[in-house]
C-alpha positions, 0 to 999 in steps of 0.5 A: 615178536609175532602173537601167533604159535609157531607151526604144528606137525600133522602126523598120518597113519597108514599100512604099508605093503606088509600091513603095519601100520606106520605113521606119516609126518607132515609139515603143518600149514605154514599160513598161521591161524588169526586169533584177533577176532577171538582175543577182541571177543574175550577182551572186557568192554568198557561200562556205558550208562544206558540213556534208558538207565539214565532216565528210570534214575532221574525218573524215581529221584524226581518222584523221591523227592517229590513224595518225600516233600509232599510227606513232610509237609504233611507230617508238619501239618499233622504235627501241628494240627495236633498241637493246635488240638491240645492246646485247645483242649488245655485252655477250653478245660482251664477255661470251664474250671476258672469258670465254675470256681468263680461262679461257686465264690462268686455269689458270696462276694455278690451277697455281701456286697449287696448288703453293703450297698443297703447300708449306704443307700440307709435302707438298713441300720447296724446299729439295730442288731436284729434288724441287721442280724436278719439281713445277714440271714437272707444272705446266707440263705441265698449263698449256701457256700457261707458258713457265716457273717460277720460284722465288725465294727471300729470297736472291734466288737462284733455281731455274727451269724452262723449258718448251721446254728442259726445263732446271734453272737455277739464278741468282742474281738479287741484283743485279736491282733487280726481284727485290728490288722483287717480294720486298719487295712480297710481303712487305708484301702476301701476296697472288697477283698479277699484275705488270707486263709484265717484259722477258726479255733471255733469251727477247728479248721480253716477259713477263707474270708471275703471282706466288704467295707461298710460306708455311710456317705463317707463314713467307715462303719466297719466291715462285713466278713463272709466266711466259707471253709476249705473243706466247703471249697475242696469238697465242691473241687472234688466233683467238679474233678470228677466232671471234668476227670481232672484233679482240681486245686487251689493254691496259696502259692507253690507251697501251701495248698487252700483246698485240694479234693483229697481236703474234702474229708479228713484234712491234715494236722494244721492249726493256728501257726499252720492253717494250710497244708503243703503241697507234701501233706495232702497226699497227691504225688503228683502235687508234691513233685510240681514246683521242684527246681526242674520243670520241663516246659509244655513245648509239645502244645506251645505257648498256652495263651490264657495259662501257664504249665509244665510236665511233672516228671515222676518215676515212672509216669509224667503229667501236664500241670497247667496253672491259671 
């Protein structure tokens, strides 16, 4: 069956001898016309890839994935970098609040030690109440954090000095129940100490005591108590949060609050039976909310070396808790 269409007839006009116009047939070529050459043009080519197209594409995946490395790598870098920075900056401000806090306290252990050391090197008597009474004002007056003094005996009586009256007291304290406990403990374990927040119904409010033991070649003379109270420590709190533009607070544990900047004026109702506040009862939300059963670690900073910390999640805030 052949591709090409069959002959065609040619048909011519022209006049005949009265002048109309007739028309002529004549028979088509019979050498048919070839439409191969057309039918390879009109057909579709088959799609090749240019090696011009093949490079520019390994070209651009080449430099694709070289920037993309050099990006991410950078991006690690900078992530880290930044998580160095943070974590530096973390540590550095625990560092310089630990400090501060120690060198606010520490003098009132370094006095009352200092007096102990005289009575064992026999350079004072405690036997001699005004003599003794006048070594004990020279160490309140270089400690200015101390309320008061206090030496108390086997006997449980008691000579005490006090900062803001300038008086004399002396007491017996032998119906307290912690006298007998501090002076029992001292002489099981000689050893400087601090104890546990102790309720004044003198002073109405709460006090931390620092507990010296007073030797005498061997001999247990009793034990000398100096007293500063939370509110002393919550109101030195308050400005150094000012100076370091962080909220700073001392806790008991995780429920129980020593002393927190909001403690400086008005502290809450608490007593003999409760002479911290809690953590709900000092008016910092963020506080109140820092040792619930959820606690979402520091992974932004890593490990903290010298602390530890988590993120408080609040309703619509979150803040970094770092405890030392």
């Amino acid at each position: 069956m052949s591709i090409f269409p069959p002959p065609a007839e040619r048909i011519r006009p022209r006049n005949n001898a009265d002048g109309a116009v007739v028309a002529d047939v004549e028979p088509a070529s019979a050498e048919p016309v070839r439409v191969e050459a057309a039918a390879r043009r009109l057909a579709p080519r088959p799609w090749r890839v240019s090696v011009t197209m093949l490079l520019a594409v390994g070209f651009g995946l080449l430099m694709f994935v070289a920037v993309g490395g050099v990006l991410l790598m950078s991006l690690a870098g900078a992530r880290e970098n930044n998580r160095s920075l943070l974590r530096d900056r973390i540590e550095r401000t625990v560092t310089q609040v630990v400090d501060r806090v120690r060198a606010h306290l520490d003098p009132v252990q370094a006095q009352a030690s200092y007096v102990a050391r005289q009575v064992e090197a026999g350079l004072f008597d405690p036997a001699d109440e005004a003599d003794f009474a006048r070594v004990m004002f020279g160490a309140l007056s270089a400690t200015p954090q101390v309320h008061g003094m206090t030496f108390l005996r086997p006997d449980l009586s008691v000579l005490r000095v006090e900062r803001n009256s300038g008086d004399v007291i002396r007491e017996d304290w032998s119906d307290r129940r912690e006298a007998q406990r501090l002076l029992d403990d001292m002489r099981v374990q000689p050893t400087t100490m601090w104890r546990q927040p102790l309720w004044s119904a003198n002073l109405g409010q709460t006090l931390l005591t620092l507990a010296v033991p007073v030797m005498d070649d061997g001999w247990f003379l009793g034990v000398l108590v100096s007293a500063v109270s939370v509110t002393e420590v919550s109101r030195y709190l308050a400005l150094l949060s000012i100076d370091t533009n962080q909220t700073i607070f001392l806790l008991l544990d995780e429920k129980h609050v020593i002393a927190h900047p909001n403690l400086a004026g008005d502290t809450p109702a608490i007593g003999p039976l409760q002479p911290l506040p809690t953590v709900d009862e000092v008016g910092d939300r963020v506080l109140a909310q820092a040792f619930g059963p959820v606690r979402r670690p520091l992974q932004a900073v890593g490990v903290l070396p010298h602390s530890q910390g988590h993120i408080v999640d609040l309703a619509d805030d979150f803040w970094l808790l770092d405890v030392s």
